[in-house]
Each structure stands twice: as structure tokens, then as C-alpha cells.
N, C-alpha and C positions, 0 to 999 in steps of 0.2 A: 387813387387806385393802387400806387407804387405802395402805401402806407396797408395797406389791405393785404394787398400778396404777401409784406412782408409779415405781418400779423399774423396769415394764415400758414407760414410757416414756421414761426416759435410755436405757434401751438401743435405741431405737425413734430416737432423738436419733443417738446414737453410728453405729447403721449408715448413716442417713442421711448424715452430715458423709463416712463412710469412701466411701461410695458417690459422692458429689461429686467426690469427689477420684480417683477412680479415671478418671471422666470426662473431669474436663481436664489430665491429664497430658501428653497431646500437646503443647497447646495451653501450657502453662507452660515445655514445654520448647523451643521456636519461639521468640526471641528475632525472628524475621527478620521479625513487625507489621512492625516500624517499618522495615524495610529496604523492604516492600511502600509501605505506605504514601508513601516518601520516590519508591519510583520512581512510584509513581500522578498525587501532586502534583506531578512534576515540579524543575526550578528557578526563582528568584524574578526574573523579566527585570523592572528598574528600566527606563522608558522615559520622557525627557524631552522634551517637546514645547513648542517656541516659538513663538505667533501673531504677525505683524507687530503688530496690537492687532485687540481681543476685538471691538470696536462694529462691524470689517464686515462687511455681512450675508452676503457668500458665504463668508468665511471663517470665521462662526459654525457656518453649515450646517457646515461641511467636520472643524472641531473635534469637534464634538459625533459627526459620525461616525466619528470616527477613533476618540473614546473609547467609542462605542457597537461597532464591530466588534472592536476588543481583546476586549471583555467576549465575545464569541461562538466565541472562538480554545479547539479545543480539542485541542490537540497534547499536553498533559502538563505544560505549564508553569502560571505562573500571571504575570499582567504587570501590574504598577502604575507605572500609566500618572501623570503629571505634570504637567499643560497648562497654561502661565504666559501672562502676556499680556505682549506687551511694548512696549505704550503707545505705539506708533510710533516709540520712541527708541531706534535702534542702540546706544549707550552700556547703557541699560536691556537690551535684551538678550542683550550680549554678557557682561554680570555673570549672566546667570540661564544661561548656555552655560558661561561660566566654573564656576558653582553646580553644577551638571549633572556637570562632570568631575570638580572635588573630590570630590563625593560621590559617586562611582564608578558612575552612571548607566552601562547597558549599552550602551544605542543612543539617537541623538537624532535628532528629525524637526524639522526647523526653517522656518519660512516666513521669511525674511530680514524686514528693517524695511528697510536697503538692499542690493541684491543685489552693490552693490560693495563690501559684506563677505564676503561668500562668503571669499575668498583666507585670509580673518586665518582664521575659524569652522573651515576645511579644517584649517590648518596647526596650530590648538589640539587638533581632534578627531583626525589623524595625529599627534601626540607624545604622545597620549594613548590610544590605540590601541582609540579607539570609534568603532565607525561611525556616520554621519550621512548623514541622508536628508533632501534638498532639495525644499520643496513651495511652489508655486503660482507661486512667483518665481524665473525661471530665471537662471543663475549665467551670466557670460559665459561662454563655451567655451574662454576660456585658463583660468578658473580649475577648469573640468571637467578639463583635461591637466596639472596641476600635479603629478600623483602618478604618471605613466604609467612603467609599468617599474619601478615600485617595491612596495615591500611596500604600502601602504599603498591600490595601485590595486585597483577591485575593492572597496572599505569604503565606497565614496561613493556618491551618486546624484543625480540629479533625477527627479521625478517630477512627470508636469504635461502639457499641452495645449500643442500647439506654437500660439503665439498668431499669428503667421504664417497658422495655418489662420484662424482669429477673424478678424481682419481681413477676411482674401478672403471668406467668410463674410458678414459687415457688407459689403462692397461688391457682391456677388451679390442679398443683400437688396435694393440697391437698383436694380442695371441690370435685374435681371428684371421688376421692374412692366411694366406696360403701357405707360408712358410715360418710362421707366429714370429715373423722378425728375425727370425736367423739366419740371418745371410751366407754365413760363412759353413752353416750346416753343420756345429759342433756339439747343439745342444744347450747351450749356453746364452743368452742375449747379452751383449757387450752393448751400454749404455751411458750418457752420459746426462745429469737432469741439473736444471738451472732451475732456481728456487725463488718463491717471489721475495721472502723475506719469513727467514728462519723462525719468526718471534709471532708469526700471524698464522693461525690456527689451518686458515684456509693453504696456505705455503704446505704446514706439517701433513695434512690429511691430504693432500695432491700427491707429496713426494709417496705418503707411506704407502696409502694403497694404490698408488697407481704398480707399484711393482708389485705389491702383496696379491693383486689381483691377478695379475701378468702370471706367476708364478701359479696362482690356482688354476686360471685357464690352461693354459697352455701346458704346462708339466715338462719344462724346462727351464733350468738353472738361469740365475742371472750375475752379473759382473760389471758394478758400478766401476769406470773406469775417471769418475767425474762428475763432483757434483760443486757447483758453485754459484752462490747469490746475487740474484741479475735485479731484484728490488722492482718487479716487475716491467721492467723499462728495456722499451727495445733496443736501446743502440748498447745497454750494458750484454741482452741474448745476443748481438752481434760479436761484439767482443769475444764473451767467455766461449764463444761456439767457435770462432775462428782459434779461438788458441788453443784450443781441444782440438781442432783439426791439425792443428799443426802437431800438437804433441803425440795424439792417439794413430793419427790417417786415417787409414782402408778399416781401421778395427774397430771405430764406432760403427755401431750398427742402428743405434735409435738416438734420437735426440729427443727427451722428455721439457717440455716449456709450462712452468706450473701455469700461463697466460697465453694468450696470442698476441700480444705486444712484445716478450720475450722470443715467440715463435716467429715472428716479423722477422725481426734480428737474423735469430738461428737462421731462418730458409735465405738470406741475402751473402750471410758467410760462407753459408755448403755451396750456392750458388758460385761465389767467385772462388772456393776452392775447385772448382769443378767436379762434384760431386753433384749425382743426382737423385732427386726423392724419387721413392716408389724402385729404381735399379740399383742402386750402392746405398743405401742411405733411408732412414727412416724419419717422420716429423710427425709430431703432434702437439697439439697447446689446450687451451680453454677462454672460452668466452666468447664464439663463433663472429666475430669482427668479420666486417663487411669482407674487407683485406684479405683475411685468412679463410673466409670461404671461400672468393675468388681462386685462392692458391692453389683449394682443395678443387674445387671445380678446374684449374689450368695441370692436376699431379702433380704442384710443387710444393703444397701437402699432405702427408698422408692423412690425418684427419685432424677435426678437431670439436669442442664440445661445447653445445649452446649453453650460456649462462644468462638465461632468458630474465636482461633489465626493463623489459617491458611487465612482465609477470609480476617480478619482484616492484617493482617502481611501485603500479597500480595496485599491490599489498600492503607495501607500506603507508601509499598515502589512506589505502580505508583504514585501515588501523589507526590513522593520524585522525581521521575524524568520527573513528569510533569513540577514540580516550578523548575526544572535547567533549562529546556528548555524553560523557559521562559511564558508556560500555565497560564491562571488564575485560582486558585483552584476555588469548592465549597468551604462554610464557614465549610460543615458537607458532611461525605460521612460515612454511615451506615451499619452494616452489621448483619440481623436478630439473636437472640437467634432462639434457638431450644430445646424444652423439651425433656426430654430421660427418658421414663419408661422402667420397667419391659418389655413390650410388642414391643415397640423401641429399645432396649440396642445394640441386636445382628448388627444394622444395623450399628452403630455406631461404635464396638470394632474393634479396626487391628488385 
């Protein structure tokens, strides 16, 4: 009987396994998984990204979103992303753009360290036939036309805030008060402006029009009592602002910060000179940092001007997978400032 049961269940075994098999026959004979699979994932976009250096604060935000919206892209590909720093040293960066193209990186987003590298960064990334997307620091406009009419036009980009608007911006801040900043009621605006870095386009177009504008508005003279290079770094606006308080006093009337990192600085020295923003004292920056809205939101600055890295970020990176897919860029795709006073701040804080 024991020899029976067990008979009856190798054959119980036996129909089983026959029945398996009968089931995935289809399915063994479909080699094309992996063909599905390969189109689902897509291809593997290598994307190399260079920060001027990592420590500044609006270009920390702007990193961290570029590698934050990659991750959200759902087209079919799949993109490992790169983000180097490069320590402020053109040399430094230009070995990690060099890095980038040996190892056959797809596309590269690059914030210059000096924007009068643009020309060399161009002519490595066209012999090398990867496109490159320019952020926050804009390229002179001959080195925008260097490729016009060629293959190679159409793979390039800037992408950014025309700092032109930021300036007039920064000088609007100040002709619209009630008193367009002249404290002393002479006619005159006595000022004193810290510069991010003389040689960087966005620096020149802050400093010019922010007064050129100042002067349109308002219809009062101005008297630069001070202008000095803070390399956008606050503890250097703390510095230059404190020793302009000591040297100028009561006779600044505006503090111009081409950044709000710079403008950190400034409002911590007016601060311990005991002078106050918005009653003796005037403050503005750009880049509406978390910080410096709060300031503005507490009157410990008079204003300052969104340089929307979220905009810009999520520009650059469609642009990054326009030019893998083969798209012709724009030469410029722009993305407006925005003023942030006292009576705007709330709108703006998270």
C-alpha cells in the first residue's frame, strides 16, 4: 500500500512539472524582456556639472536643485549627474571640464570661476561635440557668437537673469522710498557699493545700473563715497562696510551689496556700529536668501531682489536634455529678477 501512495505521488510530481511548463511557454519563448525592459530604462545621460566653489550660498541652493530636479525627470532615460566644485580656481576647473570630456560626459552645465574663460570651455566642449550649458555667470556676447553658422551653433547656452534687470531693481529699491534715500535731505544720495568681483559681468551690470537707474528714478544726484570688492563673500561685506562706517559715519546713506551674502556682512557692521536700517541707514543686496528676506521681513533690510535659482536651475537642466536629444538651443533663455520689499517679503518666505 506504502509502494502505491508513493507511486501515486511521483505521478502527482510528474503532472505537475508537465503542467508548468505548458504555462510558460509563451513566456520562454519572448526573448524581447530585455528589449522591453532596455526601452522602459531608457539611456544612461552622464551629466557634468562645475560650481564656481561650493561655500556660496546662492549657488549652493541652485546645485542642490539642479541635482534635486534631475532626479524627478521622467522621460525614459536615466541621468548621473556629477557636481564638482571648483574651489574658485579657473585652472581647477578647467582640469575637471577637461575630466568631463575624456570620460565622455554627455552634456555639461558649467558656472565659470572666470567668465573670461567661457571662449577656451566653448572651443574644448565644440571639438568635442558635447553640448554645454552656461549658469549664473554670463559669457561675454562675442563669446556667445563664436560658433554662429556653424555646426557646432545651437549646442551652447546661457542661462541666467539678465543682471542689468538686478541692478535697476537695487536702484528702484531705493528712489521709491518716501524720501528716495536721502536722508540728509540735500539732494544728493551719498553711497557706498561693494562689488562682487570687478572682472564678472554680473558684478559690472549691478554696480552700473543700479545707480544709473537710481538717478533716472528719482532725479537726484549721487556721491559714491565708496566702492570696494567684497568677491561676493560675507564676512569680506562685513569688513568693507565696517570700515566705511568708520571712515564716512552719519554720511553713508545707502549701502549697495552686488549679493545678499555681501549684504549679510553690511547689515551685521551697521548693526554693531549702531546704526539702523530703514532710520539712519539704508540696505539692499540680490539673491533673496532665506537670511536676507527674514532681515527684510524684521526692517533690518531695506530690500532685496529674488534671483530665482529654482527658475534658473529647472532652465538649465531642460536645456541639458534638450541638447542630448539632439534639440537646437536658444543662444539665451532668461529667467526675470523679482524685487522683495518690506510689503512683498511674506509672499516670498517658506
Amino acid at each position: 500500500m506504502k509502494k502505491f501512495l508513493a507511486l501515486l505521488a511521483t505521478c502527482a510530481i510528474i503532472l505537475s512539472l508537465v503542467g508548468c511548463n505548458s504555462g510558460t511557454t509563451d513566456q520562454a519563448e519572448a526573448p524581447a524582456t530585455d528589449e522591453t525592459t532596455e526601452e522602459t530604462t531608457g539611456e544612461t545621460i552622464k551629466v557634468g556639472v562645475s560650481i564656481y566653489k561650493f561655500d556660496d550660498n546662492f549657488m549652493t541652493l541652485y546645485r542642490e536643485e539642479i541635482d534635486s530636479y534631475f532626479k524627478t525627470l521622467d522621460d525614459g532615460n536615466t541621468y548621473e549627474v556629477t557636481i564638482q566644485d571648483g574651489k574658485n580656481d579657473q585652472a581647477e576647473q578647467t582640469n575637471q571640464i577637461d575630466a568631463f570630456i575624456q570620460q565622455g560626459y554627455d552634456v555639461l552645465i558649467i558656472n565659470l570661476v572666470q567668465s573670461t574663460s567661457a571662449a577656451t570651455v566653448i572651443d574644448k566642449c565644440a571639438d568635442a561635440g558635447i553640448p554645454c550649458i552656461f549658469i549664473n555667470r554670463e559669457p561675454e556676447e562675442a563669446d556667445m557668437n563664436l560658433y554662429d553658422g556653424q555646426d557646432y551653433e545651437g549646442k551652447y547656452t546661457y542661462v541666467g537673469a539678465d543682471a542689468r534687470q538686478s541692478g535697476k531693481f537695487q536702484g528702484e529699491l531705493i528712489a521709491d522710498l518716501e524720501n528716495k534715500g536721502d536722508l540728509n535731505g540735500d539732494g544728493v544720495l551719498q553711497y557706498i557699493m561693494i562689488v562682487g568681483d570687478p572682472e564678472n559681468v554680473d558684478a559690472k551690470y549691478r554696480t552700473e545700473f543700479s545707480i544709473s537707474q537710481y538717478l533716472e528714478v528719482s532725479g537726484n544726484e549721487v556721491e559714491k563715497l565708496d566702492e570696494q570688492r567684497g568677491d561676493w563673500d560675507q564676512a569680506k561685506g562685513q569688513e568693507i562696510t565696517a570700515n566705511a562706517l568708520v571712515k564716512f559715519g552719519d554720511a553713508i546713506e545707502v549701502v549697495f551689496a552686488n549679493n545678499d551674502a555681501m549684504a549679510l556682512g553690511a547689515s551685521q557692521a551697521i548693526a554693531a556700529a549702531g546704526r539702523t536700517v530703514g532710520e539712519d541707514i539704508y540696505l539692499v543686496g540680490v539673491d533673496a536668501l532665506e537670511e536676507a528676506k527674514q532681515l527684510v521681513k524684521d526692517g533690518e533690510m531695506t530690500g532685496t531682489v529674488l534671483n530665482d535659482h529654482i527658475g534658473q536651475s529647472h532652465t538649465a537642466v531642460d536645456a541639458a536634455v534638450k541638447a542630448v536629444k539632439g534639440e537646437k538651443l536658444e543662444k539665451y533663455y532668461w529667467v526675470d529678477y523679482v524685487k522683495v520689499t518690506s510689503d512683498t517679503v511674506d509672499d516670498f518666505l517658506n
